[in-house]
C-alpha positions in Angstrom: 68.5 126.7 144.4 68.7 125.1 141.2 69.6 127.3 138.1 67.8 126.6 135.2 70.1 125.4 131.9 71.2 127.5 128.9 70.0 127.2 125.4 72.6 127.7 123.2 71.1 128.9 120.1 73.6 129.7 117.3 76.6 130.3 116.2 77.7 134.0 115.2 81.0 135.3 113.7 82.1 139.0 114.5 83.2 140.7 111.4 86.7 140.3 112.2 86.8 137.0 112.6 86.9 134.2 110.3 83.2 133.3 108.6 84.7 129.6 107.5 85.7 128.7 111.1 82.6 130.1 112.1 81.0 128.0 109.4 82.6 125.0 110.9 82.1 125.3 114.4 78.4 125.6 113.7 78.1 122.1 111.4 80.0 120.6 114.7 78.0 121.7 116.8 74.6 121.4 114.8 73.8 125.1 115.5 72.7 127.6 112.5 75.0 130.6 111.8 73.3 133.9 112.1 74.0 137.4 110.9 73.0 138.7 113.6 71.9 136.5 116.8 69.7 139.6 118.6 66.9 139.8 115.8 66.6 136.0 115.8 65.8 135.9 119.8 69.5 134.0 120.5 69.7 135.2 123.5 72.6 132.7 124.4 74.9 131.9 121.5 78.6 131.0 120.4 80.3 134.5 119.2 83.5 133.8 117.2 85.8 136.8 117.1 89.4 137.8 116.0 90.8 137.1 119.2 88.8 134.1 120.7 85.6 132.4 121.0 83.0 133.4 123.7 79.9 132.4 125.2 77.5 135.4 125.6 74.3 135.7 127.3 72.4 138.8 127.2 70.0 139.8 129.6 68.4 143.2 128.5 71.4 145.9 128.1 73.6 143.5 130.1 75.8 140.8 128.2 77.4 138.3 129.9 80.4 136.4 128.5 82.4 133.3 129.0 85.6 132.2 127.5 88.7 130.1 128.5 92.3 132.2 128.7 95.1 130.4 130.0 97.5 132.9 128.8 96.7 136.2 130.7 94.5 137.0 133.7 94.2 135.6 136.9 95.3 131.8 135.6 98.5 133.4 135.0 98.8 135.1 138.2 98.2 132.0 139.6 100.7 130.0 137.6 103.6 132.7 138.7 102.7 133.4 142.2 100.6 130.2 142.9 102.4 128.7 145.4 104.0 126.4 143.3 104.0 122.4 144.7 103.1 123.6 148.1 99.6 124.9 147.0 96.6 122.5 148.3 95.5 121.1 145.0 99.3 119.8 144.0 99.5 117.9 147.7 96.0 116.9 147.3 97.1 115.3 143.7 100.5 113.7 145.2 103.5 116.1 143.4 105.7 115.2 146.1 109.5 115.4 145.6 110.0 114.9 141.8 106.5 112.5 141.2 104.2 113.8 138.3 101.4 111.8 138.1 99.5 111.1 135.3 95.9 112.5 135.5 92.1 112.4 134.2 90.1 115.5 134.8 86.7 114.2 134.4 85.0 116.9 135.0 87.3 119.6 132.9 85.3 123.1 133.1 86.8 126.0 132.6 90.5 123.5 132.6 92.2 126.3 135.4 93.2 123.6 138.3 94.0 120.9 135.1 96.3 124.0 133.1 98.1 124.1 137.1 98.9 120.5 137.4 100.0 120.8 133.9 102.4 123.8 134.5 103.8 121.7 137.7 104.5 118.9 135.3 101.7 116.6 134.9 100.1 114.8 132.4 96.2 115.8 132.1 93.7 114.5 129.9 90.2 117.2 129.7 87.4 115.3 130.0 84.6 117.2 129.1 81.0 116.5 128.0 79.3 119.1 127.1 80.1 120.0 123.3 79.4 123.3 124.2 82.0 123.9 126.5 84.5 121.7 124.9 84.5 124.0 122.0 85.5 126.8 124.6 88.0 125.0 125.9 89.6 123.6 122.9 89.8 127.6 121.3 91.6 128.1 124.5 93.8 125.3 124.4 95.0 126.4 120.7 95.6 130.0 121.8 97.7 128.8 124.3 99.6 126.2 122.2 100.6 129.5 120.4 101.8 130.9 123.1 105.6 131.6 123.3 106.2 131.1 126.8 103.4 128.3 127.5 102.8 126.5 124.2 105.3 123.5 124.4 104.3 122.5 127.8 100.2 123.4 126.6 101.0 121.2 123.6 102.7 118.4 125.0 100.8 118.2 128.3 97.5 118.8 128.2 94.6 116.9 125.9 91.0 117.3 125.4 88.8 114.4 125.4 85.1 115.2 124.6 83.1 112.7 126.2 81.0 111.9 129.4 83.5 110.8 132.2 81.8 107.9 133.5 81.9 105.7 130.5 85.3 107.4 129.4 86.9 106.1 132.6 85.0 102.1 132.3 86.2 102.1 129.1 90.4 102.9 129.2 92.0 100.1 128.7 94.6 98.7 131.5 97.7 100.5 129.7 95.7 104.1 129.2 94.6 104.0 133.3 95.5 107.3 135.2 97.8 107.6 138.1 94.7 110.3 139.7 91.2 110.7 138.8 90.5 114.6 139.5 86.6 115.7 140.1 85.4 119.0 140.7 81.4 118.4 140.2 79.0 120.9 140.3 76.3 120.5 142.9 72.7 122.0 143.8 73.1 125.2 145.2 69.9 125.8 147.9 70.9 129.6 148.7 71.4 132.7 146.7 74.1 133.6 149.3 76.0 130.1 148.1 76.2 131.6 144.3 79.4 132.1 142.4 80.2 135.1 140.5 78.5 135.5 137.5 81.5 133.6 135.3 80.3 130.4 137.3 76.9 131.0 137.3 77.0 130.8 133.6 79.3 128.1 133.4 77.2 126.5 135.7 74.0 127.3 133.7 75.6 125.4 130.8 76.9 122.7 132.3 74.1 122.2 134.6 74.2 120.1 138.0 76.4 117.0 138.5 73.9 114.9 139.4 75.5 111.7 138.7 78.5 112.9 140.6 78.2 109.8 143.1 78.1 107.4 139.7 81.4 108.5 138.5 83.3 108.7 141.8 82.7 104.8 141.5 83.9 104.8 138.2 87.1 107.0 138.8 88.0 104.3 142.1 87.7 102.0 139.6 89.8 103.7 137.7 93.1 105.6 139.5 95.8 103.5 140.2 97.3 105.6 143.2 94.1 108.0 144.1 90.5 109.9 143.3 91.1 113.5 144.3 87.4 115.5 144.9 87.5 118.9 145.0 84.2 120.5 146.9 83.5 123.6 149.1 84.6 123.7 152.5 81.6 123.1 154.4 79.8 121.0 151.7 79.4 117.0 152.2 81.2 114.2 150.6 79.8 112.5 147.6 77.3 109.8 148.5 79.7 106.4 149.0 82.7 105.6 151.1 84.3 108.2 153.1 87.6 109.8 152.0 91.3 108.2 153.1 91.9 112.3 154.0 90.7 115.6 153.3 93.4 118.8 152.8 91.5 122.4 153.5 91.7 125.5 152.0 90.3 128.3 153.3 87.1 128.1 150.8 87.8 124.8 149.4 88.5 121.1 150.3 90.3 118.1 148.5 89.0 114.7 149.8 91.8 112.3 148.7 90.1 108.5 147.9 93.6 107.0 147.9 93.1 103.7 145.2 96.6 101.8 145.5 95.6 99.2 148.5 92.4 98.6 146.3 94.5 97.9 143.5 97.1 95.6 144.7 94.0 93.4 146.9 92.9 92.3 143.6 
């Protein structure tokens, strides 16, 4: 089952929140700024407010919302009682012993498993193309950076790059190339029963299905000096290519690792 995309319609400021950065975010975007978004049928739209910017959806009485926090919550649960280097995701990316690899996430999101390799001590670029969701992240990424206990590391280890992946990753130059090229692609789901919460059912509704998912694998072997890490669920297949060096399990997830540095050296 395929969910069908999101509209994003406009941009609206709540009156406690700034009308100018409202103002703004709407020219970027190339999205009007409305009064009020439910008497101009925006059913889906940007809502600026005192605290943070949100994407809201609402579905008759209900409203659904989506924002990025990495302060509070359970990202910060998960930074504090994580599991630290011994959680699947930091084997899966290499943190052995003192090594902190540099890192591309391609396929950014919601940021929560880039924000961990961060707090652990990497280096992550956010690649992320839809404009939409960039913007969410970037708000998050500046309430974090003012964050007394996270903002130096937020600040000095984590950048947001707006663009597709693919042609992100053909394009770094030799100097710029990333240690590990991390995806997490969304994929077609064919049951109800295989549906996320509703947080990733509309993230996934905005960012719709990675259906090139197979195309920028290729580009990301291309690109990682030491390894691709793909993160999928469990029982799902591997992305259409060559089979993984290794796969590390969780109990809902799995990490296939392409390792890259035998590729590398051959050439």
């Amino acid at each position: 089952m395929t969910l069908s995309r999101l509209a994003v319609s406009a941009v609206f400021a709540d009156p406690s929140a700034s009308l100018t950065l409202a103002a703004d975010l709407a020219t970027e975007l190339r999205l009007p700024l409305v009064g009020d978004p439910l008497t101009t049928n925006s059913s889906c739209f940007l809502c600026l407010t005192a605290e943070r910017l949100e994407l809201r959806e609402h579905d008759s009485a209900l409203t659904k919302r989506l924002y990025v926090d990495f302060v509070a919550g359970a990202i910060a649960h998960r930074r504090r009682f994580g599991g630290g280097r011994k959680q699947p995701l930091a084997k899966a990316i290499g943190l052995k012993g003192g090594a902190s690899p540099t890192v591309v996430d391609a396929t950014a999101g919601l940021g929560r498993d880039a924000f961990v390799l961060a707090c652990l001590g990497c280096r992550v670029d956010l690649v992320e193309r839809s404009p939409i969701m960039a913007a969410l992240l970037r708000d998050g990424l500046r309430r974090a950076a003012r964050d007394p206990e996270i903002g130096a590391m937020v600040s000095e280890r984590l950048r947001l790059v707006v663009a597709d992946g693919r042609p992100y990753l053909q394009n770094l130059s030799e100097s710029d190339r990333p240690d590990v090229v991390y995806l997490d692609p969304m994929y077609p789901h064919r049951r109800k029963s295989a549906l996320a919460k509703k947080e990733m059912q509309l993230l996934r509704q905005l960012v719709g299905d990675d259906e090139d998912a197979s195309e920028l694998l290729l580009a990301a072997l291309a690109s990682a000096k030491q390894r691709v890490v793909v993160k999928r669920p469990r029982l799902a297949p591997v992305l259409v290519g060559s089979a993984p060096g290794f796969q590390i399990t969780a109990p809902n997830t799995r990490f296939d690792i392409y390792p890259t540095m035998s590729r590398q050296q051959a050439r």
